[in-house]
TIKOL-916590 format. One line per 8 residues: for each residue x, y negated, z negated of C-alpha. Coordinates in steps of 0.25 Angstrom, whole numbers, padded with zeros to 4 digits. Layout:
// TIKOL-916590
X,Y,Z  ...
// end
This chain:
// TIKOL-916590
0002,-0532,-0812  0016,-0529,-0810  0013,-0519,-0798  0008,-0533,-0791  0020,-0541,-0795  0031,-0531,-0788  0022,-0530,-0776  0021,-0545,-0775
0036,-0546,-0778  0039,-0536,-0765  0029,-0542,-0756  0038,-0557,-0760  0051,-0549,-0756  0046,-0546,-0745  0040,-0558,-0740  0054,-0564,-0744
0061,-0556,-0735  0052,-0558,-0722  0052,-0573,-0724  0067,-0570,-0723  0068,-0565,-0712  0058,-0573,-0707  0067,-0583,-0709  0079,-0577,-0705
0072,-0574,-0691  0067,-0588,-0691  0082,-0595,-0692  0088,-0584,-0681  0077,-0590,-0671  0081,-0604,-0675  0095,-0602,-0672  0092,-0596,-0659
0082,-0608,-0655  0095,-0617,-0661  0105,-0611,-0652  0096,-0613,-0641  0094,-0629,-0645  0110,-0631,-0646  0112,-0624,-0633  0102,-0634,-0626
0105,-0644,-0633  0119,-0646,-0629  0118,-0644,-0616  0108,-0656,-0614  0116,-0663,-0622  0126,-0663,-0613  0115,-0665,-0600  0110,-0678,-0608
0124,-0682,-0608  0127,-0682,-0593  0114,-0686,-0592  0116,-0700,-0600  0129,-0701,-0593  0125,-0700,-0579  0125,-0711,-0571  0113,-0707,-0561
0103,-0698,-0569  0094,-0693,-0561  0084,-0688,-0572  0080,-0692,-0586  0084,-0685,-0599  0073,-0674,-0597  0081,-0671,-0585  0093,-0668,-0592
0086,-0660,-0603  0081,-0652,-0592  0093,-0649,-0586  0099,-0646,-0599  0089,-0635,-0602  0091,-0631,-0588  0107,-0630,-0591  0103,-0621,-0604
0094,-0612,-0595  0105,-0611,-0587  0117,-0606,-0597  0107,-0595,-0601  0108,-0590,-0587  0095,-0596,-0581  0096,-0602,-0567  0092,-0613,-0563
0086,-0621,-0551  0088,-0635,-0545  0075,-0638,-0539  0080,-0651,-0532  0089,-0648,-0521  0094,-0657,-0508  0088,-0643,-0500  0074,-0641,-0509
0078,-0629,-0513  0080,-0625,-0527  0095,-0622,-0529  0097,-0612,-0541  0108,-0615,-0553  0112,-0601,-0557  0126,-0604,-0561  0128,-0604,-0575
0139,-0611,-0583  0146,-0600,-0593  0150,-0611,-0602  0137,-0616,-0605  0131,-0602,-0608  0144,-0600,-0618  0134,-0611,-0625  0121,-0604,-0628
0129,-0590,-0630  0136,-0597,-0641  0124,-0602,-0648  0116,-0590,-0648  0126,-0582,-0652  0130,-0588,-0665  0115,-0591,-0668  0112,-0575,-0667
0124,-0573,-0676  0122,-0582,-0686  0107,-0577,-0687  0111,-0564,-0692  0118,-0569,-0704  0110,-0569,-0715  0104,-0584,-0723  0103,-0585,-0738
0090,-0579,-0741  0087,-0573,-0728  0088,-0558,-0723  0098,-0555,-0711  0091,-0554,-0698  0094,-0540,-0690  0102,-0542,-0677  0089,-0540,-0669
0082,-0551,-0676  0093,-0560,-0676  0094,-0558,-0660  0080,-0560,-0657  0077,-0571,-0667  0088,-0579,-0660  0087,-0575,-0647  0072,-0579,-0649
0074,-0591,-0654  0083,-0595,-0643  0075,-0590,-0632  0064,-0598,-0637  0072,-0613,-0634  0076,-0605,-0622  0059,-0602,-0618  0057,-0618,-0619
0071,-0623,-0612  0066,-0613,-0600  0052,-0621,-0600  0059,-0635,-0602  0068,-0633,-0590  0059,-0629,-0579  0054,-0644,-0577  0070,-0650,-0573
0079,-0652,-0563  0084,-0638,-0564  0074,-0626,-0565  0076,-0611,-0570  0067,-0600,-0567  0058,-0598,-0578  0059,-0580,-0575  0074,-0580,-0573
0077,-0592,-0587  0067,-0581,-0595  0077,-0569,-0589  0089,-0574,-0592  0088,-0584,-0604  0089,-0574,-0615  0100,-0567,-0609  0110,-0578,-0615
0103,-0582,-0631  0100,-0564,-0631  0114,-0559,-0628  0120,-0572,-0637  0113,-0567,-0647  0115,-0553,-0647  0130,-0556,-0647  0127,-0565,-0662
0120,-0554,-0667  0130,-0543,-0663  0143,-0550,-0670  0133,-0555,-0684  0130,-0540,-0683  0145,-0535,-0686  0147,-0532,-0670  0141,-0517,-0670
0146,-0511,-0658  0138,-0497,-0662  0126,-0500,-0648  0138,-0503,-0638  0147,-0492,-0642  0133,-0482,-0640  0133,-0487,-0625  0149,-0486,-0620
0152,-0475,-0613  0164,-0468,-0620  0161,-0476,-0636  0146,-0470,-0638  0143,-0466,-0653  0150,-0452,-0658  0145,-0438,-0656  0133,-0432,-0665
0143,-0422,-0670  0156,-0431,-0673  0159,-0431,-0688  0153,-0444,-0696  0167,-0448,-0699  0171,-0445,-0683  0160,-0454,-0678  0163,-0465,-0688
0178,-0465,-0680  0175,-0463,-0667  0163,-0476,-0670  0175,-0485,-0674  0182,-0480,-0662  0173,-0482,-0653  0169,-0496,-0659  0183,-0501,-0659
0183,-0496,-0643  0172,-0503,-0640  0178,-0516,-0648  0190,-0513,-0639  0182,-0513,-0625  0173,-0526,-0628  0186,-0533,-0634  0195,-0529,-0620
0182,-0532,-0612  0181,-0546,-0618  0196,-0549,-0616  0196,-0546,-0602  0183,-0553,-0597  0191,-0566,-0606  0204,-0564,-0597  0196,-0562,-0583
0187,-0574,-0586  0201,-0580,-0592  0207,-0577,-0579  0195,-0583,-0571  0196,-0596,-0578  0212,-0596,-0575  0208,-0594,-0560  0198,-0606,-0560
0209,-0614,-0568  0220,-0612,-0557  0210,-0614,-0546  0206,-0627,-0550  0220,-0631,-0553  0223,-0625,-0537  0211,-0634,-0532  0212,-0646,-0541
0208,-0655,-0530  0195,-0650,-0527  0189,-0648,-0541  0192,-0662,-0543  0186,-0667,-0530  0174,-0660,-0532  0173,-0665,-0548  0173,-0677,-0542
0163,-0674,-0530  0152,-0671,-0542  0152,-0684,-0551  0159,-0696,-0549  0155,-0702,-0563  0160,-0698,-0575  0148,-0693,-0582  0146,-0683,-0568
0160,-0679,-0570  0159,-0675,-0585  0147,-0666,-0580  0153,-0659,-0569  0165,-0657,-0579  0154,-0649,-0589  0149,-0641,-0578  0163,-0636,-0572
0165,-0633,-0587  0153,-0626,-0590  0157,-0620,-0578  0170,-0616,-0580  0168,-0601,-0586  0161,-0597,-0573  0172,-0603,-0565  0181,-0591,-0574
0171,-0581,-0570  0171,-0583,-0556  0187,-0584,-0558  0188,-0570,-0564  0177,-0565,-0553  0188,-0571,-0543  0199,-0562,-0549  0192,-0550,-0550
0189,-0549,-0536  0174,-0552,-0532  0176,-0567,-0534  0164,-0577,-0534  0155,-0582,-0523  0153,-0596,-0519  0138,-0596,-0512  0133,-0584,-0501
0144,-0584,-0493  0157,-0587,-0499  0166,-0578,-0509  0178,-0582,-0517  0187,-0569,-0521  0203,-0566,-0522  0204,-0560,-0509  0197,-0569,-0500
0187,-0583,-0499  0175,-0579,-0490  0165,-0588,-0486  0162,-0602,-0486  0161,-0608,-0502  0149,-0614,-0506  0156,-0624,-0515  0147,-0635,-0524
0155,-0646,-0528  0159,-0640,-0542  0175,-0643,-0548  0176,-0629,-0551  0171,-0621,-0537  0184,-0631,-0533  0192,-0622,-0538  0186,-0608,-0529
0198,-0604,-0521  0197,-0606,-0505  0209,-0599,-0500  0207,-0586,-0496  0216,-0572,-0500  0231,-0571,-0502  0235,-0583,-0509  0242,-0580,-0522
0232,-0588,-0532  0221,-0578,-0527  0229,-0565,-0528  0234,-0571,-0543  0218,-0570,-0546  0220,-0555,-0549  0228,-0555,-0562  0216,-0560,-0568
0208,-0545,-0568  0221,-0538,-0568  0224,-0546,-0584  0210,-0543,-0584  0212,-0528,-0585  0225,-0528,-0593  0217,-0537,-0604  0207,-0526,-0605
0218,-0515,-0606  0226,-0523,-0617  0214,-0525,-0626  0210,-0510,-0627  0223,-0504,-0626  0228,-0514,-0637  0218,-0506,-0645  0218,-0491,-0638
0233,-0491,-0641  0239,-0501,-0649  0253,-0504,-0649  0256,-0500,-0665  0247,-0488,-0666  0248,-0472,-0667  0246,-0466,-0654  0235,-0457,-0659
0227,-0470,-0662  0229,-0474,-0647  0215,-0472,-0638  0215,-0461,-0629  0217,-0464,-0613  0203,-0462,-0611  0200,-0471,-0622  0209,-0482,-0618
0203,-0481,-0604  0188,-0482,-0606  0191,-0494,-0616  0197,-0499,-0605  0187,-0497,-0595  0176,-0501,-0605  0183,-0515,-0606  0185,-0517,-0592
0170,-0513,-0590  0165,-0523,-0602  0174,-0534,-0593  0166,-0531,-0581  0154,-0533,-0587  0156,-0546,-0593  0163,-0554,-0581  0151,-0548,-0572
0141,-0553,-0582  0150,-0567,-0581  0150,-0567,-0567  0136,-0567,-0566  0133,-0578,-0574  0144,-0585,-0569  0137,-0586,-0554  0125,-0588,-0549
0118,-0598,-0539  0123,-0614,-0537  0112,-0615,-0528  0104,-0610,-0515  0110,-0603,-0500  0124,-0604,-0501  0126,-0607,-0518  0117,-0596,-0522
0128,-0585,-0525  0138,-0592,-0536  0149,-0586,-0542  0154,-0570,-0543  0146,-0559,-0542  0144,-0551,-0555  0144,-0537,-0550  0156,-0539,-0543
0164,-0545,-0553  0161,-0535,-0563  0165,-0524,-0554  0179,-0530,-0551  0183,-0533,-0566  0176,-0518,-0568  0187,-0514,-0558  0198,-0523,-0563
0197,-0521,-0579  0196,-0505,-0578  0203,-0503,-0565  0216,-0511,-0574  0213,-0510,-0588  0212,-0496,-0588  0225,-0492,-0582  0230,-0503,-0591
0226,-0499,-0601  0230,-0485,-0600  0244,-0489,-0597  0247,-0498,-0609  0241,-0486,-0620  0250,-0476,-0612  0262,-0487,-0613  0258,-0489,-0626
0259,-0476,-0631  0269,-0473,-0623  0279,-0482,-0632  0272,-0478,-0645  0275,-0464,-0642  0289,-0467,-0637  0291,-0474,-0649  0287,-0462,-0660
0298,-0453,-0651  0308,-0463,-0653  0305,-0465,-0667  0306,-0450,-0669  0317,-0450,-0662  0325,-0459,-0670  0319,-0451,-0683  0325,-0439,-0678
0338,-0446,-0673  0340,-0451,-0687  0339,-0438,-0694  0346,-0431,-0686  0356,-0442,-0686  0357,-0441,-0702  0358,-0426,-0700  0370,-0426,-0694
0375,-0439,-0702  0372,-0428,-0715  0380,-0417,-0708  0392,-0424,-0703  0392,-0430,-0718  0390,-0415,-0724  0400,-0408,-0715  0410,-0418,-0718
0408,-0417,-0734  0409,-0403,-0731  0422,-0404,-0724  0429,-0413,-0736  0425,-0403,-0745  0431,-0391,-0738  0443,-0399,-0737  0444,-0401,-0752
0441,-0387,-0755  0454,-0382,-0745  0462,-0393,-0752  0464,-0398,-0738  0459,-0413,-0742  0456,-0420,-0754  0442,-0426,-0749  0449,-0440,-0749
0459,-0439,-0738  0448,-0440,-0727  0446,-0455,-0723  0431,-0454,-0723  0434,-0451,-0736  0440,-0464,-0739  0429,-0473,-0734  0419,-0466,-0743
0414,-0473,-0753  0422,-0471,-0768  0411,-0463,-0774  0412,-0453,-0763  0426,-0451,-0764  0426,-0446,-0778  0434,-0434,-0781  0421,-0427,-0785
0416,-0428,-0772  0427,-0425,-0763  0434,-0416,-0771  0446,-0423,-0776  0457,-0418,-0786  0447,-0408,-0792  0443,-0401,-0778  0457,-0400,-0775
0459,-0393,-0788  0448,-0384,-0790  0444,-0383,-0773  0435,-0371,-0774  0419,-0377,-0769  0418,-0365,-0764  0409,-0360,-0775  0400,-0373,-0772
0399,-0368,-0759  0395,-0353,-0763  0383,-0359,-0771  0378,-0366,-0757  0364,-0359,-0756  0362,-0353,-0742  0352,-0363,-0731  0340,-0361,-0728
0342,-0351,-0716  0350,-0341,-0725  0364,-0345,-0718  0375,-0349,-0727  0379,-0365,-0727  0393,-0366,-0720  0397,-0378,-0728  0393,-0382,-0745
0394,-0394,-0744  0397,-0399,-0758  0403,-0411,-0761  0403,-0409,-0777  0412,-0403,-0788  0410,-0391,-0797  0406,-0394,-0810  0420,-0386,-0815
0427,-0397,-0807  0418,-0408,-0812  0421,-0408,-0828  0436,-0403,-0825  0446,-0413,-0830  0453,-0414,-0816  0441,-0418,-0810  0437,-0427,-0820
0450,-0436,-0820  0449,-0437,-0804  0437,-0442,-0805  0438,-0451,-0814  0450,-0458,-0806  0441,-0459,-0794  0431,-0467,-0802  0444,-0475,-0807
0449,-0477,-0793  0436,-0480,-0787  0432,-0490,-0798  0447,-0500,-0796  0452,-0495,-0808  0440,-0499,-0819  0439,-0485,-0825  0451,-0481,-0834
0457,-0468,-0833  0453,-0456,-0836  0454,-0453,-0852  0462,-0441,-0855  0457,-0428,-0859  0456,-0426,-0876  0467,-0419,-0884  0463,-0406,-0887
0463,-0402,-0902  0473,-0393,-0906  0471,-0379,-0913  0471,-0379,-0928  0478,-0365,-0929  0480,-0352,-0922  0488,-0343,-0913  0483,-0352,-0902
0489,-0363,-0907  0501,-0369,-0898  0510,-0380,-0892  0498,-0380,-0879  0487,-0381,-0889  0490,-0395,-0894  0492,-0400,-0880  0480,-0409,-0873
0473,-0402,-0865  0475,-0411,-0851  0472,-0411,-0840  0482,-0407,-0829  0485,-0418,-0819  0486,-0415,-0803  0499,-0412,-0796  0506,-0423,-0793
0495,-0433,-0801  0501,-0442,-0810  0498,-0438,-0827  0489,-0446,-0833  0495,-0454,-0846  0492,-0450,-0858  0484,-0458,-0866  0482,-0458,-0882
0470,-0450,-0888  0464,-0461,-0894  0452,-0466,-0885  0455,-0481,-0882  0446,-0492,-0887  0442,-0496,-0874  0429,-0489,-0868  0433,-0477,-0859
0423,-0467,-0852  0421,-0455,-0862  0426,-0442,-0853  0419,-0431,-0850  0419,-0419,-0860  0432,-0412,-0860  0430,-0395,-0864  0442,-0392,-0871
0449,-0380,-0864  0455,-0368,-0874  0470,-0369,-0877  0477,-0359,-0870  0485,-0349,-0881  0499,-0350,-0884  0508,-0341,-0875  0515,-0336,-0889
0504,-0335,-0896  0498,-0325,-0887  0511,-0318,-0887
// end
């Protein structure tokens, strides 16, 4: 019995976790289906509009459906086909506005991403299964939009639609489930050339540096790849702007030529703004070199107009430049690939050799120069891959070739980002460590400077101490009489350590100067450079008194004077009793210094500093007596 219960227990769990991710699969393809709905659904919303507001309508609302469809085919890359033409032929649409394709990208994208984060209750879906689920589910709204379509006023090719319609909602949603993954970039660092995966025999901790540098390289190349394809289509769009401001009159003649209603006018508006980031890409094309067709026979560059222009009354062809070569606006047209390249080289070296690092840490030149090119490369790729789905067919003979050629423009931003970007960026790591090298010598520089500096601060210092001192001994100064002396500070023109009365007294600091020990290299020192008192001189009463009158001298007056020595006690009897024997045992004053007063045994009530401890010296003996 309980063998059957745990069974039936697991085989509940189980069944729990498939309908789980039954579930979970099931709300990925909804979102995809989703995306699809609001992608179509806001474009026919704005064809009902125009629809409702326009004065001669031509079909009824199922024709505008249908060319709403036709429009979503169309952002996904399909091309379509105006069967009813003043000729009978079938003109081909292949054009496709950028701006409405920013629309699905958009919707697929956060639909993939938000299907990888897991429900309450539900498992998390693999990346793969978030991918197909919601591809699949877009796909499907895709399948029946392609069937609804064929029946309008604008056609698709059933073959081509299936070819190209899951390029969009597929590569949308890898992109979703690549960033809800944590953005691995382990598969695309396995495939450039130069940050592959590590050797067999690289240590484990080895490989798990050289991994992060190569990770962070190839963060560096899609980051300076990405900003310069923003500047070159920047620059494109620049180009457009100023072009249009240049030939004002004619876009405005030929907004006007279009519609003369206001609800036509609103329309034509739309489409020159869906329109607008193709105008860039052709723009950038311009700059770079190879320039942009305008039908079979007619081509638009920097250098020269040749041909005659097949010009459909749209504002924003206006703005195509009809003046051929030498003319300062066209020449100006450079800058644009050349701020390309230095873009490229600011973002990686701003990385390979930043401004406040070690100079070790900087990248190597090679390193530095293949980032680099591998940025420049990633540029070329995306504005070729714009340029082809920025052109394409506006109709039959003349209008079938539209816009730049993609091979073309890849190659001159190939040759423009490397050919600048490299050098560039070479330059500014040189300059860079340049600076940061020139500034550690400086900085060592003054290090030493300041050393030696002290050194010889020290030894002028040393030798002049050494000078007073000689003087003092040779009784040929005082130590006081120097007039540097005199602005040194009170506490170092104390007797004690300049000599004073003691040092002229008792000079000999000769026996200081015996006990120097020899330097390190066995010479004998030329100099002792002592500054400081035996400790004879320093309890003798001489020394004491003079030091004591500094202190008052030096303190305004505050300290009182010096208490005298205490009377000696006299012999009680004995031969070596005597008249000296009951004299006090003073000290004796300095020639020509005047006698202190004599002042009554009998300490005074008034607080006085205790001297120091006086030995009492051995009476000498009577001359009779020792007769």
């Amino acid at each position: 019995m309980t063998q059957v219960s745990e069974r039936s227990t697991t085989l509940s769990s189980a069944s729990a976790a498939e309908r789980g991710r039954a579930a979970a699969l099931t709300a990925a393809f909804l979102r995809g289906a989703l995306a699809a709905g609001l992608g179509l659904g806001s474009l026919a919303v704005l064809v009902i509009a125009a629809w409702i507001s326009s004065p001669y309508s031509d079909s009824g609302a199922g024709g505008a459906l249908h060319i709403a469809a036709a429009l979503w085919l169309l952002a996904h890359g399909a091309e379509l086909v105006r069967p009813d033409t003043l000729s009978g032929v079938p003109a081909p649409i292949g054009v496709v506005p950028l701006l409405v394709v920013a629309l699905p990208v958009w919707l697929v994208y956060r639909s993939s991403r938000d299907a990888l984060e897991p429900d309450a209750g539900r498992p998390q879906l693999t990346a793969l299964g978030g991918l197909c689920t919601v591809a699949g589910g877009y796909l499907l709204v895709g399948a029946a939009v392609v069937v609804y379509a064929r029946g309008g006023p604008l056609t698709t090719d059933t073959l081509g639609t299936a070819l190209r319609l899951p390029v969009v909602p597929v590569l949308s949603a890898a992109a979703g489930v690549w960033v809800a993954s944590g953005r691995p970039l382990r598969p695309l660092l396995d495939r450039l050339p130069g940050l592959g995966s590590p050797d067999a025999g690289d240590a484990e901790g080895a490989g798990a540096a050289a991994a992060a540098g190569r990770r962070r390289r190839a963060v560096v190349v899609m980051r300076s790849a990405t900003a310069g394809a923003a500047v070159l289509l920047g620059g494109g769009l620049v180009l457009v702007a100023g072009s249009l401001v240049w030939h004002a009159d004619a876009a405005q003649e030929s907004f006007l030529q279009l519609a003369a209603a206001w609800s036509g006018r609103v329309a034509v508006l739309l489409l020159s703004l869906a329109l607008l980031p193709n105008a860039a890409v052709w723009g950038a094309s311009y700059a770079l070199g190879p320039g942009f067709a305008l039908g079979t026979s007619a081509t638009v560059t920097p250098l020269a107009v040749t041909g005659p222009a097949a010009l459909p009354p749209l504002p924003l062809l206006a703005a195509v430049p009809a003046e051929g070569p030498g003319m300062a606006v066209t020449w100006a047209a450079g800058a644009v690939p050349l701020l390309t390249g230095l873009t490229i080289a600011w973002f990686t070296v701003r990385v390979a050799a930043p401004p406040y690092a070690e100079r070790d840490e900087a990248w190597s030149a090679r390193e530095t120069a293949l980032a680099t090119a591998l940025a420049g490369a990633g540029c070329a790729v995306l504005t070729a891959a714009l340029a082809a789905l920025a052109g394409g067919p506006l109709g039959t003979a003349r209008l079938v070739e539209f816009g730049p050629v993609w091979w073309l423009t890849g190659l001159a931003a190939l040759a423009w980002t490397v050919g600048i970007g490299v050098p560039a960026a070479l330059l500014v790591r040189a300059w860079r460590l340049r600076e940061r090298r020139g500034t550690d010598e400086q900085g060592e520089a003054d290090e030493v400077g300041d050393v030696t500096e002290a050194g010889k601060t020290d030894e002028v210092s040393e030798t002049k101490e050494v000078d007073e001192v000689n003087e003092v001994n040779d009784g040929s100064g005082t130590g006081s009489a120097d007039p540097d002396t005199e602005k040194r500070p009170w506490w170092r023109r104390l007797p004690w350590r300049r000599g004073g009365a003691a040092a002229e007294k008792d000079a000999p600091l000769e026996s200081a100067k015996e006990n120097v020990p020899p330097t390190l290299d066995g010479t004998e020192p030329a100099e002792a450079a002592y500054d400081f008192l035996p400790m004879d001189d320093w309890h003798d009463r001489d020394s004491q008194e003079a030091r004591w009158a500094a202190i008052k001298q030096a303190s305004g007056g505050l300290m009182t004077d010096f208490p005298p020595a205490p009377p000696t006690p006299e012999p009680e009897s004995g031969p070596e009793s005597g008249p000296q024997s009951a004299t006090k045992l003073a000290t004796k004053p300095e020639p020509g210094s005047k006698p202190e007063p004599e002042t009554p045994t009998k300490p005074e009530p008034e607080s006085k500093p205790e001297p120091e401890p006086e030995i009492p010296t051995k009476p000498e003996p009577d001359a009779k007596a020792a007769d």
